[in-house]
MMTF fields as JSON, N, C-alpha, C and O atoms, coordinates in Angstrom:
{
  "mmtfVersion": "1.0.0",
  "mmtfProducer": "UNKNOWN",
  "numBonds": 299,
  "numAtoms": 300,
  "numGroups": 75,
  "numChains": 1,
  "numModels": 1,
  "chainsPerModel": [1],
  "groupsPerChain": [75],
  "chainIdList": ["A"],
  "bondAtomList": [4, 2, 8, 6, 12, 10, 16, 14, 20, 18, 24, 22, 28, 26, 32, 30, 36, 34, 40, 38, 44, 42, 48, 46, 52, 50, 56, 54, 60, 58, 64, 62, 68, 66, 72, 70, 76, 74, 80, 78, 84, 82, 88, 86, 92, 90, 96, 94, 100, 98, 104, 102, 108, 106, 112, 110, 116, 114, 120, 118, 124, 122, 128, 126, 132, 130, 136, 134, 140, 138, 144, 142, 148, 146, 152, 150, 156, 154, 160, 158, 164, 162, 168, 166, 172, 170, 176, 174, 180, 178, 184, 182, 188, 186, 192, 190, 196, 194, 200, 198, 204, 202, 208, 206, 212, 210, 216, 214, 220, 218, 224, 222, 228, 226, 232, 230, 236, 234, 240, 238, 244, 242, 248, 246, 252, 250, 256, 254, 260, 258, 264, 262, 268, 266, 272, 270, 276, 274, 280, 278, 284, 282, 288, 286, 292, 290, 296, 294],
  "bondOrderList": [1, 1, 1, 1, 1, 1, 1, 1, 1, 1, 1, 1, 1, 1, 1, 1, 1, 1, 1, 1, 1, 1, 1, 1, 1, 1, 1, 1, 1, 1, 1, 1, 1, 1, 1, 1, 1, 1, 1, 1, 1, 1, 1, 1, 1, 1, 1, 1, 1, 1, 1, 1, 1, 1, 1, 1, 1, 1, 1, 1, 1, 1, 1, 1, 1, 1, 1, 1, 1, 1, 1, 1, 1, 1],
  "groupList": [{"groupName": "UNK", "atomNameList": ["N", "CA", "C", "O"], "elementList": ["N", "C", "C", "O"], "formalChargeList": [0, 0, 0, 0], "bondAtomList": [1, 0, 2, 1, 3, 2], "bondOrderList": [1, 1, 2], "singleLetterCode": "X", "chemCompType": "L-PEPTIDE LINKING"}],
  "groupTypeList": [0, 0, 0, 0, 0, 0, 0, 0, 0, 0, 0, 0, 0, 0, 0, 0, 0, 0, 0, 0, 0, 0, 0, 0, 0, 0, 0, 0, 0, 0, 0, 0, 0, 0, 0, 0, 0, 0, 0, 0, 0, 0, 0, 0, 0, 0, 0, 0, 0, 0, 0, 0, 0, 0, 0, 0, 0, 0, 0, 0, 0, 0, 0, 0, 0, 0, 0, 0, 0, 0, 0, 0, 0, 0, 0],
  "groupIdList": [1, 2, 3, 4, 5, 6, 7, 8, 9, 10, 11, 12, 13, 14, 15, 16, 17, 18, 19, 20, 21, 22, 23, 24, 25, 26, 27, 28, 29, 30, 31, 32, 33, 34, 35, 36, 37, 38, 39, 40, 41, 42, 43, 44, 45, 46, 47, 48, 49, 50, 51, 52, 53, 54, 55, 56, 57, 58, 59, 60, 61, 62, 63, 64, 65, 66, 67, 68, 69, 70, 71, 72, 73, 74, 75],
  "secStructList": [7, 7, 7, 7, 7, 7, 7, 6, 6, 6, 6, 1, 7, 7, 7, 7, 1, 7, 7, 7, 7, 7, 7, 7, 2, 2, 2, 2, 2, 2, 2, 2, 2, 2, 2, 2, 2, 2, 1, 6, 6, 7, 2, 2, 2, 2, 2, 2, 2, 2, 2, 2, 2, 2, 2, 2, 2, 2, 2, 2, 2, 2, 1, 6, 6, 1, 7, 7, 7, 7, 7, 7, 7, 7, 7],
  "xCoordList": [-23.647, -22.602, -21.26, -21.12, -20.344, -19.026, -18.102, -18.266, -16.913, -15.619, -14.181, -13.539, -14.093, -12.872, -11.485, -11.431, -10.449, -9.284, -8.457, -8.096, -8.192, -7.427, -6.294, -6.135, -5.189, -3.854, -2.819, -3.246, -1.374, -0.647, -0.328, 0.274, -0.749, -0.905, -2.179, -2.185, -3.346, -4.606, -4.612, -5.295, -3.823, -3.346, -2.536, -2.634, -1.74, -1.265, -1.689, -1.993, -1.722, -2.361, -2.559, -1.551, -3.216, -3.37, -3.683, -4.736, -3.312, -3.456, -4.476, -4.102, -5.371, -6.021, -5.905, -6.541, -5.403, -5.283, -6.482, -6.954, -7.073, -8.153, -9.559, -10.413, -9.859, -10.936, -11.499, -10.738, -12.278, -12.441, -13.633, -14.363, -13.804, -15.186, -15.866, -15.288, -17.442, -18.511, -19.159, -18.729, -19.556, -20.335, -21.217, -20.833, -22.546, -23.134, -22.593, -21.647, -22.975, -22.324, -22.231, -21.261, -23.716, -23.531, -22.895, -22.713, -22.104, -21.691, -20.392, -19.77, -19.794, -18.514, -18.563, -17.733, -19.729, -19.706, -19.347, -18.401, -19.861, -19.436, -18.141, -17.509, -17.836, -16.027, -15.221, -14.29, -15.112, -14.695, -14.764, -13.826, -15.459, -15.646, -15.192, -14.882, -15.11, -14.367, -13.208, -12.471, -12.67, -11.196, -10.58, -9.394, -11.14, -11.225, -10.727, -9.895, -11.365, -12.022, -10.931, -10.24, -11.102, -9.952, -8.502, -7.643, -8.077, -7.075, -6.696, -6.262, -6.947, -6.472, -6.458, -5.721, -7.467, -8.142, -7.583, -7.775, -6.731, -6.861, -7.711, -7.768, -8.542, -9.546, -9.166, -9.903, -7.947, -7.858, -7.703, -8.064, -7.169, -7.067, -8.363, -8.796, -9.254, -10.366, -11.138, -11.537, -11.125, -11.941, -11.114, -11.608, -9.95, -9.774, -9.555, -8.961, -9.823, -9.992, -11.456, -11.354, -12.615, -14.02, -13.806, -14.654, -13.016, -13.102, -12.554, -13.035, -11.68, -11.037, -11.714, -11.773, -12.681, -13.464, -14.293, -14.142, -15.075, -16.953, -15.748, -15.831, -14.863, -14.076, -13.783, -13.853, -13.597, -13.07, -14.286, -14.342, -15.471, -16.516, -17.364, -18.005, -17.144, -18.02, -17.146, -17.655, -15.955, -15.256, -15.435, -15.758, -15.191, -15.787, -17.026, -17.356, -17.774, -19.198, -19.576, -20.322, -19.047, -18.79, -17.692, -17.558, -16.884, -16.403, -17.408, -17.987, -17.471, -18.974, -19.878, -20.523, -20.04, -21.066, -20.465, -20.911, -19.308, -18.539, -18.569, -17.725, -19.304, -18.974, -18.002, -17.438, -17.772, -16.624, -16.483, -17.558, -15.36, -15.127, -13.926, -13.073, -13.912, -12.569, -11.434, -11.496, -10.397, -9.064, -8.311, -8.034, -7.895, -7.258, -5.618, -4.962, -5.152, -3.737, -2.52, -2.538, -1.591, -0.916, -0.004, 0.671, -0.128, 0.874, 0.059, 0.512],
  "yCoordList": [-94.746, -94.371, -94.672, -95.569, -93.92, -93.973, -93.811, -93.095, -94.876, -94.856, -94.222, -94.383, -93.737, -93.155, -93.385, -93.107, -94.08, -94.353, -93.153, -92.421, -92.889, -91.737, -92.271, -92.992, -92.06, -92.469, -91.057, -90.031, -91.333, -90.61, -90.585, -89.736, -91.423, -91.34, -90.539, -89.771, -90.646, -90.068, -88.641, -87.949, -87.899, -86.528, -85.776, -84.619, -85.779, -85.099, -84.724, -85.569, -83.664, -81.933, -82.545, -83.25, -82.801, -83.054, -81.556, -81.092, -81.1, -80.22, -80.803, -81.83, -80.443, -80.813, -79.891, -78.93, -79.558, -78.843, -78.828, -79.908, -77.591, -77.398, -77.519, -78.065, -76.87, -76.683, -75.266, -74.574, -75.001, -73.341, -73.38, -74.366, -72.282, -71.758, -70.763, -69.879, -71.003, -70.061, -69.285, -69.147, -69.094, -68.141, -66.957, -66.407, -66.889, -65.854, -64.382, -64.214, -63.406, -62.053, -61.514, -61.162, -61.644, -61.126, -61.319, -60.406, -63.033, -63.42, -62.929, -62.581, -62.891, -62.058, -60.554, -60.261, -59.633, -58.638, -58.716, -58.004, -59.348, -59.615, -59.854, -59.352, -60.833, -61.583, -60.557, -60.423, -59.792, -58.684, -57.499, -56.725, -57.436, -56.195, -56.84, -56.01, -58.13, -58.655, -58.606, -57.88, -59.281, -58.814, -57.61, -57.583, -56.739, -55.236, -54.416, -53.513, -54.858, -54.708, -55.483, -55.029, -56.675, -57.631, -57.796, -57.759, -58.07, -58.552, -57.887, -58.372, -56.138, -55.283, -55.742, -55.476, -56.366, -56.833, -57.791, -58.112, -58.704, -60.138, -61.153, -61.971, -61.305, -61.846, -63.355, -63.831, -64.178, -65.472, -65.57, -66.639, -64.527, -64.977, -64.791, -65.75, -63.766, -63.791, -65.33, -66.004, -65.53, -67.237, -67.926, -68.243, -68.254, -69.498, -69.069, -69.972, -67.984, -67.719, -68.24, -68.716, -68.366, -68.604, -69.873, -70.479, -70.739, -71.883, -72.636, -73.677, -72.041, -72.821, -73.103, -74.134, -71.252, -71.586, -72.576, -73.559, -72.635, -73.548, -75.057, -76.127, -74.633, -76.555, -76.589, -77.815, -76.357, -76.834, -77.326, -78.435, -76.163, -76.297, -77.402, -77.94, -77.741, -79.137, -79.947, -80.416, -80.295, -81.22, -81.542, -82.664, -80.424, -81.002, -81.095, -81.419, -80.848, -81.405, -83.061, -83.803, -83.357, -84.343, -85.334, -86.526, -84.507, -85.788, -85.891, -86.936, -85.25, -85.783, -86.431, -86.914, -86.513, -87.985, -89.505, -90.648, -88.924, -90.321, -91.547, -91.397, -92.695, -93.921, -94.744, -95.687, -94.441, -95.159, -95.98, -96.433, -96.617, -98.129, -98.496, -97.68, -100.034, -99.907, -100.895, -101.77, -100.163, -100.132, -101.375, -101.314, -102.238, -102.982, -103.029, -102.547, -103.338, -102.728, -103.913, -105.122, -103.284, -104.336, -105.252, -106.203, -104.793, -105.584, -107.142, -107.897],
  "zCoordList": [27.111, 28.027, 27.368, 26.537, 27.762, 27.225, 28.557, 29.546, 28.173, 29.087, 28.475, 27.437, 29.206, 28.574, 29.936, 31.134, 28.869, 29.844, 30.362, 29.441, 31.184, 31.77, 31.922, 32.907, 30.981, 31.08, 30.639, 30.109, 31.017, 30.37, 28.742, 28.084, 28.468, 26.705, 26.463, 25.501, 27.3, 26.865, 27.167, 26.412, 28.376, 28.655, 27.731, 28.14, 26.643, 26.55, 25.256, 24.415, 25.072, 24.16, 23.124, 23.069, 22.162, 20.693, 20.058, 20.496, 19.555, 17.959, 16.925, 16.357, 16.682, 15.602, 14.605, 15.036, 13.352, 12.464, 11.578, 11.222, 11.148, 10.272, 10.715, 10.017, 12.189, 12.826, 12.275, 11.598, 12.438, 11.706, 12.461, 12.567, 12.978, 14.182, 13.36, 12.728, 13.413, 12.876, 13.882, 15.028, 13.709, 15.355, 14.235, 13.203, 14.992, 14.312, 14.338, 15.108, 13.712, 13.815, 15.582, 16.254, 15.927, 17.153, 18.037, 18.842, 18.298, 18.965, 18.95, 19.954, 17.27, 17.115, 17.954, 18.814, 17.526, 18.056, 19.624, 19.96, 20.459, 21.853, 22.33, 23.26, 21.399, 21.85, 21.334, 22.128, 20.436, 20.203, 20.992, 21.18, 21.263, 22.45, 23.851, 24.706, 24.199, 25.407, 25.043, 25.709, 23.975, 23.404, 23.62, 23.951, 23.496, 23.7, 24.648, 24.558, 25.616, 27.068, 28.179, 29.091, 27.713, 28.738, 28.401, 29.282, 26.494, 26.317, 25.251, 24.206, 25.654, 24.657, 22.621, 21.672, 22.793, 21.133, 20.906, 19.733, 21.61, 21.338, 21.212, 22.13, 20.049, 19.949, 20.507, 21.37, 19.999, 20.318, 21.792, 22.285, 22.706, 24.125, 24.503, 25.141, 24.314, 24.552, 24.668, 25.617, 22.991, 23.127, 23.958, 25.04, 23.737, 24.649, 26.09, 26.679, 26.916, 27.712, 28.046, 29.177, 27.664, 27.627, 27.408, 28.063, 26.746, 25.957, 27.367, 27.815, 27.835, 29.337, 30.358, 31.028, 30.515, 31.627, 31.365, 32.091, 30.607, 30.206, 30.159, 30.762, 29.344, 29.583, 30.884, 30.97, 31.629, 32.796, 33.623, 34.155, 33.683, 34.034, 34.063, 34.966, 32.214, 31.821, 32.502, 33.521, 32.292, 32.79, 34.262, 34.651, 35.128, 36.429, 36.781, 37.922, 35.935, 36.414, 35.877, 36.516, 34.872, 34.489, 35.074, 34.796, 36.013, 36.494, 37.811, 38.107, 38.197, 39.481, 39.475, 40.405, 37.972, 37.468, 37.425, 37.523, 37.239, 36.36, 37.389, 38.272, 37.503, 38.229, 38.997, 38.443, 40.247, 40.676, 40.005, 39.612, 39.505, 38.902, 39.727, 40.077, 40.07, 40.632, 39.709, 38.846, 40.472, 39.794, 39.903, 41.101, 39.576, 39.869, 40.146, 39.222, 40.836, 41.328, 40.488, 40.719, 39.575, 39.244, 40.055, 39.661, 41.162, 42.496, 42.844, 43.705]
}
């Protein structure tokens, strides 16, 4: 199990530079043709359009797991 602090230092956007995505052909063939189809051949809005939904998705299903813990109040 892992904890992770939810703070305003831990929210905000990191950039990771030099990720590079593989995906088999077919899968290209698909996101390409959604590109196509939805975002006039923008392949990158396409993915991170998909990349938002399934993240958001995991994320709230994962927070429905996550353990009350309680908070301690600095007052």
């Amino acid at each position: 199990m892992m904890l992770v602090t939810i703070s305003p230092e831990t929210t905000e956007v990191e950039i990771r530079e030099g990720f590079n995505l593989a995906l088999p052909k077919f899968l290209w063939t698909v996101l390409e043709a959604r590109a196509k189809t939805l975002h006039q051949g923008d392949l990158q809005a396409a993915l991170m359009e998909l990349v938002a939904e399934e993240l958001l998705r995991w994320f709230s299903e994962a927070s429905r797991k996550m353990m009350q813990i309680p908070v301690t109040s600095p007052n």
